[in-house]
Structure formats: C-alpha cells, structure tokens
RODO-2510 file (C-alpha; in nm, 4 decimals, decimal comma):
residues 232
     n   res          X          Y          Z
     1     x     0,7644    -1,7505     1,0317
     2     x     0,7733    -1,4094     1,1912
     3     x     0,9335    -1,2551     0,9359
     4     x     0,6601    -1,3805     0,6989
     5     x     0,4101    -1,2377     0,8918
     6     x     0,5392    -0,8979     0,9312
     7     x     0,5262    -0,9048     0,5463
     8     x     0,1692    -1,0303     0,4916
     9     x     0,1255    -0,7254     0,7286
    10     x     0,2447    -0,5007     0,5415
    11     x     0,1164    -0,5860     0,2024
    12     x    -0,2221    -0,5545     0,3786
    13     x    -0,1499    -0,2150     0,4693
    14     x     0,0131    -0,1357     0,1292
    15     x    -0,3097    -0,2996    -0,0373
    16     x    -0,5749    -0,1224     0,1841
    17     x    -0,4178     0,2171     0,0825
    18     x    -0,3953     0,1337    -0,2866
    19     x    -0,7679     0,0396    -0,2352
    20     x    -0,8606     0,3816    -0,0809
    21     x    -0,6574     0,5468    -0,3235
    22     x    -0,8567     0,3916    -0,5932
    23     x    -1,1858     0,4332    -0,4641
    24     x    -1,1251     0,7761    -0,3421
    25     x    -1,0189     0,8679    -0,7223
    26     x    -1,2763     0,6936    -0,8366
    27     x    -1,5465     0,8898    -0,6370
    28     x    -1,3479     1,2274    -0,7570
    29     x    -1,4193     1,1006    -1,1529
    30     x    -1,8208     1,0260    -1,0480
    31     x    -1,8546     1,3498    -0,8524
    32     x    -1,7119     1,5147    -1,1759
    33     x    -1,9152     1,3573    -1,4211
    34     x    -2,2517     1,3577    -1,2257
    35     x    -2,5049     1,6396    -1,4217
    36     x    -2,5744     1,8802    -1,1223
    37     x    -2,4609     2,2269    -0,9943
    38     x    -2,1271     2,3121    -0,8375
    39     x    -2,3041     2,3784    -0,5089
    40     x    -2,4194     2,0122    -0,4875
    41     x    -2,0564     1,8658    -0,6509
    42     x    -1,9302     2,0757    -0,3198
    43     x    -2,1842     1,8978    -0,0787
    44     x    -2,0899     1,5795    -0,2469
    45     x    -1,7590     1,6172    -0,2276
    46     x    -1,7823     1,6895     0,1132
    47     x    -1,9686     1,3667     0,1756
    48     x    -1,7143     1,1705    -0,0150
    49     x    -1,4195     1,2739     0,2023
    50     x    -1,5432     0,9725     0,4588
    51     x    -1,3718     0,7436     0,2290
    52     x    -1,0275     0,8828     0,3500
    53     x    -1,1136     0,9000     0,7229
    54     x    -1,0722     0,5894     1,0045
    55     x    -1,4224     0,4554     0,9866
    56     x    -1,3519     0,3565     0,6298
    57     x    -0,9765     0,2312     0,6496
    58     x    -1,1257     0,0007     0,8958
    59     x    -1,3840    -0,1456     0,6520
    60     x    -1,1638    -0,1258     0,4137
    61     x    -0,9288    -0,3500     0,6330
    62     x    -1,1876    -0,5991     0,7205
    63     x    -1,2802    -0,6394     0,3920
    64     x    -0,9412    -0,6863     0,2974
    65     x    -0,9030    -0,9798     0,6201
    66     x    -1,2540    -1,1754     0,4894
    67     x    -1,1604    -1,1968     0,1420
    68     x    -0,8305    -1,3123     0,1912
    69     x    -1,0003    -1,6194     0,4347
    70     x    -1,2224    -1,7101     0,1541
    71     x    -0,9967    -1,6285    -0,1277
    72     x    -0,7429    -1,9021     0,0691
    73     x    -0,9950    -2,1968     0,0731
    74     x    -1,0995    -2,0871    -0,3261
    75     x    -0,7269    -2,1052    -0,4473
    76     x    -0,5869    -2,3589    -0,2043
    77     x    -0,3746    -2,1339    -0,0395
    78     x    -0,1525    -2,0831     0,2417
    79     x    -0,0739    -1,7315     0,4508
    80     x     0,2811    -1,7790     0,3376
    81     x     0,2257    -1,7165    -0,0404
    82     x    -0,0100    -1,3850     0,0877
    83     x     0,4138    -1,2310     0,1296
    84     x     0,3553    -1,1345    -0,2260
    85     x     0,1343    -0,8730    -0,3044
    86     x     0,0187    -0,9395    -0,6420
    87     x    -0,0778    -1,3376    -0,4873
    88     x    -0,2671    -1,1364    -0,2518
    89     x    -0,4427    -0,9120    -0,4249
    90     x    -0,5309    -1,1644    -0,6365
    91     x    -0,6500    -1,4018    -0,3613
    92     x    -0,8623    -1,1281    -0,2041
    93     x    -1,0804    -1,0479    -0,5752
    94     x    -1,1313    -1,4714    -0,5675
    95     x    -1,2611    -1,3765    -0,2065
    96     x    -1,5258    -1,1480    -0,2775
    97     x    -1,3154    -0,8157    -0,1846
    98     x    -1,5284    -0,6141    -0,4187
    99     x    -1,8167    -0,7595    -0,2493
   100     x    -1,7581    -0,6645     0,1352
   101     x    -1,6111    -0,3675     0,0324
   102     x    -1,9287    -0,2586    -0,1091
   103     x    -2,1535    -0,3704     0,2480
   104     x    -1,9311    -0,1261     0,4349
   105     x    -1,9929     0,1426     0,1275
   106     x    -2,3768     0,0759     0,1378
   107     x    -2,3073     0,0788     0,5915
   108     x    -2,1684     0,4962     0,4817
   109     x    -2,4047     0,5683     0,2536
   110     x    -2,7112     0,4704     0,4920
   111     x    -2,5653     0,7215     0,7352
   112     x    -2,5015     1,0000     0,5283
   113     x    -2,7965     1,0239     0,3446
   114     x    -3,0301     0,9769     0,6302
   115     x    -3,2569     1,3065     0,7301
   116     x    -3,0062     1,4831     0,4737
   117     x    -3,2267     1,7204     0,2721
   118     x    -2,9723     1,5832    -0,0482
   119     x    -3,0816     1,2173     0,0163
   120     x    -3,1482     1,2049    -0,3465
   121     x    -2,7929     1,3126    -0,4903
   122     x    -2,6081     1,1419    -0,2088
   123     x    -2,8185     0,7852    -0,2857
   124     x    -2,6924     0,8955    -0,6720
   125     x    -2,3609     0,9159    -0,5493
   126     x    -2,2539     0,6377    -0,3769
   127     x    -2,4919     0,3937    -0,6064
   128     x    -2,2262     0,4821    -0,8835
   129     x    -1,9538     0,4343    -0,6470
   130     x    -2,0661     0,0844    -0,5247
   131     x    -2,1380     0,0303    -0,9291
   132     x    -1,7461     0,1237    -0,9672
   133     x    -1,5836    -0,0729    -0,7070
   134     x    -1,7709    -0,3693    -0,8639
   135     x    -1,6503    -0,3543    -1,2067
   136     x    -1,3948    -0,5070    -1,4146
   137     x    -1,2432    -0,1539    -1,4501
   138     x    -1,1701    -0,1039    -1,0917
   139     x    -1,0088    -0,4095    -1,0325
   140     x    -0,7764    -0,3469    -1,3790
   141     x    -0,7042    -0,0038    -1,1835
   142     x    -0,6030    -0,1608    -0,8234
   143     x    -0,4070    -0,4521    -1,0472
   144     x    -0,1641    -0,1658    -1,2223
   145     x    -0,1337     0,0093    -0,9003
   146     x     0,0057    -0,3211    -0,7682
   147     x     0,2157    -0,3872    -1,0464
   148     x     0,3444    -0,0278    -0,9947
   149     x     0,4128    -0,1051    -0,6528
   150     x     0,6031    -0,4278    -0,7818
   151     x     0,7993    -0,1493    -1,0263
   152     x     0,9696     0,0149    -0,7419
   153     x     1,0585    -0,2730    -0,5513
   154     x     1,2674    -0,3442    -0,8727
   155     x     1,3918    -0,0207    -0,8875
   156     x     1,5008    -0,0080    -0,4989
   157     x     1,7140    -0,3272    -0,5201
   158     x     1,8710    -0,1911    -0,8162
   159     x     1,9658     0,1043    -0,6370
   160     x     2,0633    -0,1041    -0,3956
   161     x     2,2812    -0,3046    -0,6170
   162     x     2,4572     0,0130    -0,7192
   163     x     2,5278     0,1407    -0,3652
   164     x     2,7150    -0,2262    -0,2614
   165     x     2,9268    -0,1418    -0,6005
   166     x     3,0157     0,1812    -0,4593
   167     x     3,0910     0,0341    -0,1774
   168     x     3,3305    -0,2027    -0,3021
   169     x     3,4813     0,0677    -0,4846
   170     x     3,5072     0,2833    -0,1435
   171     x     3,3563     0,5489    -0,3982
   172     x     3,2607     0,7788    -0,0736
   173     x     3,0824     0,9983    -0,2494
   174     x     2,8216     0,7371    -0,4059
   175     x     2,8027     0,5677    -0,0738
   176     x     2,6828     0,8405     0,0569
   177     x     2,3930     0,9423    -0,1840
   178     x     2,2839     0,6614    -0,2834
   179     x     2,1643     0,5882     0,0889
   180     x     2,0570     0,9328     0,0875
   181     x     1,8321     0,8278    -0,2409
   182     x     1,7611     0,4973    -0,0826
   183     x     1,6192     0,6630     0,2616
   184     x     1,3787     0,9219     0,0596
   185     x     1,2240     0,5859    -0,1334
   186     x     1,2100     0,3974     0,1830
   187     x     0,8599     0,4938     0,2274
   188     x     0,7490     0,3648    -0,1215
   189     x     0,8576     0,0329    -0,0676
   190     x     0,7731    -0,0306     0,2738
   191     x     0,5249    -0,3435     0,2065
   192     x     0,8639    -0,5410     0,1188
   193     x     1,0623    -0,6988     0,4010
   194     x     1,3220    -0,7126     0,2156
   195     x     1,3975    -0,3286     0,1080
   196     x     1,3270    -0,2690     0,4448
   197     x     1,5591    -0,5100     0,5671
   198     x     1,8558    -0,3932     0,3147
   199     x     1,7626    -0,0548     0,3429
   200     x     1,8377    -0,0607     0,7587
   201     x     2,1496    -0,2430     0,6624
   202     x     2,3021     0,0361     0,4288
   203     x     2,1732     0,3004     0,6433
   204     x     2,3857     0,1330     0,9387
   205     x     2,6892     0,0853     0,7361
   206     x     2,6600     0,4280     0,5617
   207     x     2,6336     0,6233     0,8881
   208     x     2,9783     0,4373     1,0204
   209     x     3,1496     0,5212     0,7077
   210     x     3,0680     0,8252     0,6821
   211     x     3,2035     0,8925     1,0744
   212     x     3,5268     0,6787     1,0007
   213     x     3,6275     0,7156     0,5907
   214     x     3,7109     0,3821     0,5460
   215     x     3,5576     0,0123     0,4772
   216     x     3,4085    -0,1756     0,8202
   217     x     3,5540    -0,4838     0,9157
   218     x     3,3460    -0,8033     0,8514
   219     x     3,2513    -0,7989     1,2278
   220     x     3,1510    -0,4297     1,1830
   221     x     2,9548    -0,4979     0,8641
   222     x     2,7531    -0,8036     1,0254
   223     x     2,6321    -0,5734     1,3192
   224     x     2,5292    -0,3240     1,1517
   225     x     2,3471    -0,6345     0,9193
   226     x     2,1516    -0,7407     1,2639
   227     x     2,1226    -0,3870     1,4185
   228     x     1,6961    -0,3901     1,2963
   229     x     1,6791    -0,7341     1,4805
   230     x     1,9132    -0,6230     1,8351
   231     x     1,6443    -0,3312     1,8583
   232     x     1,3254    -0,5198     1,7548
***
C-alpha cells in the first residue's frame, strides 16, 4: 500500500508539470499570435510568467487533487489504479480538470489585470488562455505528453534489460555505462516506482563492482536490492 502511494504521488507531480508545461506553451503560441506591438507581447509575456511560479503549481495541484475525487466516483475507481499515469490523467479530464484549472486561471487573471493600465490586453490574454485549456486540443496535447512519458519508461527498462545482460556477461565496461546512461535518465522517469526502484538497485551493484572487479555474491546483490528501503 505504501509503495502505491508513493507512486500516485509521483504521477501527480509528473502530471502537474506536464500540465504547466502545456499551458505555459500554450500561453507562448497566444502571446505570439495576438495582433499588438512588441512592447505589449513584452508586458504580456511578463504577466504570463505567473504560470511557472508557486502560486500556480499550487492551483495547478489542487486542481489536479479535485478532479481526481470526482473523476473516481465518475469511472468507479479506486486510488490504486491512479499508479498509472495515463488512468490518471484520464480520470482527472472525467473530473472536470480543465474546469478547476480554469477558476484558479480566472483567480490570476483578476489580480493581474486589476488597476493595470493594460487591463484590456491582459483580460485578452488570459480569456484565450482559459479558451485553450478548455479545448479538445489541449487535452490531445497533455494526452501525447503522457504517452511520451509512457515512451521512456519503455525505453529505461530496456536499458535496464541490457545492463543485467552485461552483467551476466561481467562485460565491465557496459556495466559501467549503462548505469552511467541509466543515472542521467533517472530524472525523466521519476513518476515510475519501478525505474526508480531498479535504477537504485543497479546504481548499488554498479558502485561495488566497480570498487571490487568481480560479480557480488547473492547476499551482496540482495543488499544492495533493499539498500533504498534500509535508508527510507
């Protein structure tokens, strides 16, 4: 159970930044596209830089928490099924995500345009950017960046795959690099329990193999298998 819920935490976090990476490019495109003068596309872009900052990673978040709670009792749903990504993502749209999103946009957009002499361009603004983030295209966009996501998990526990061959070939060479490669992807990947998990492991093993030349005993290898869990 705890493991499950250290995943469903971490697809959240992987989700909300996929969000805010979508909405952020998004508000680039509208900023671009809007007919006005470079000196107001600056102002504007200034504006829209409080979709990257806290304020808006928590909205983002609870958005991403009240969806999910309707999107559960819409699709008859339980939090263990939210451990993959593309059930959540999923399960948050059914929930409205679009939706609450859009109340903390509206929440930003009251604030910034208040007393500002460019109330009119600002309101311009972020009514297009509310009109994105309810679309069809923007959910297609956040649904390909999962998928993406998805892509490199696949990739990872291939790599994976081809570092425990090296290692039953004692190739030290390939040990080595591969959890080099491995430990530079780590950060791509780190919604999945799992590549976490295996990544640790290889790391451990690597690191004593690399200090001794030669294979670990079983004993050795099942350490290093629970070091994550010793230190948690």
């Amino acid at each position: 159970m705890k493991d499950n819920k250290q995943e469903v935490k971490r697809n959240k976090e992987e989700l909300k930044n996929i969000l805010i990476k979508t909405i952020d490019k998004g508000g680039n495109y509208i900023i671009k596209a809007m007919p006005v003068n470079k000196h107001i596309k600056d102002i504007l872009s200034d504006v829209k830089e409080c979709i990257t900052g806290g304020e808006f990673k928590d909205i983002v978040s609870t958005a991403i928490e009240s969806s999910l709670k309707e999107g559960k009792e819409i699709l008859g749903l339980t939090d263990r099924e939210l451990k993959y990504i593309n059930k959540m993502i999923k399960t948050a749209f059914a929930g409205g995500l679009t939706k609450n999103i859009n109340i903390g946009v509206a929440t930003i957009e009251n604030v910034k345009k208040y007393g500002n002499l460019f109330y009119n361009y600002i309101e311009d603004f972020f009514e297009s950017l509310k009109s994105y983030i309810a679309s069809t295209g923007f959910e297609e966009r956040v649904n390909i960046a999962v998928s993406k996501c998805l892509n490199k998990v696949d990739e990872f526990k291939k790599i994976c795959s081809n570092w425990y061959t090296a290692y039953d070939k004692f190739d030290l060479n390939n040990i080595s690099s591969i959890a080099d490669k491995l430990d530079k992807m780590k950060n791509k990947v780190e919604f999945n329990d799992k590549c976490v998990s295996e990544n640790t492991i290889i790391q451990n093993v690597t690191e004593l193999v690399r200090q001794n030349k030669k294979k670990l005993t079983k004993n050795q290898f099942d350490i290093c298998a629970n070091l994550d869990k010793i230190y948690e």
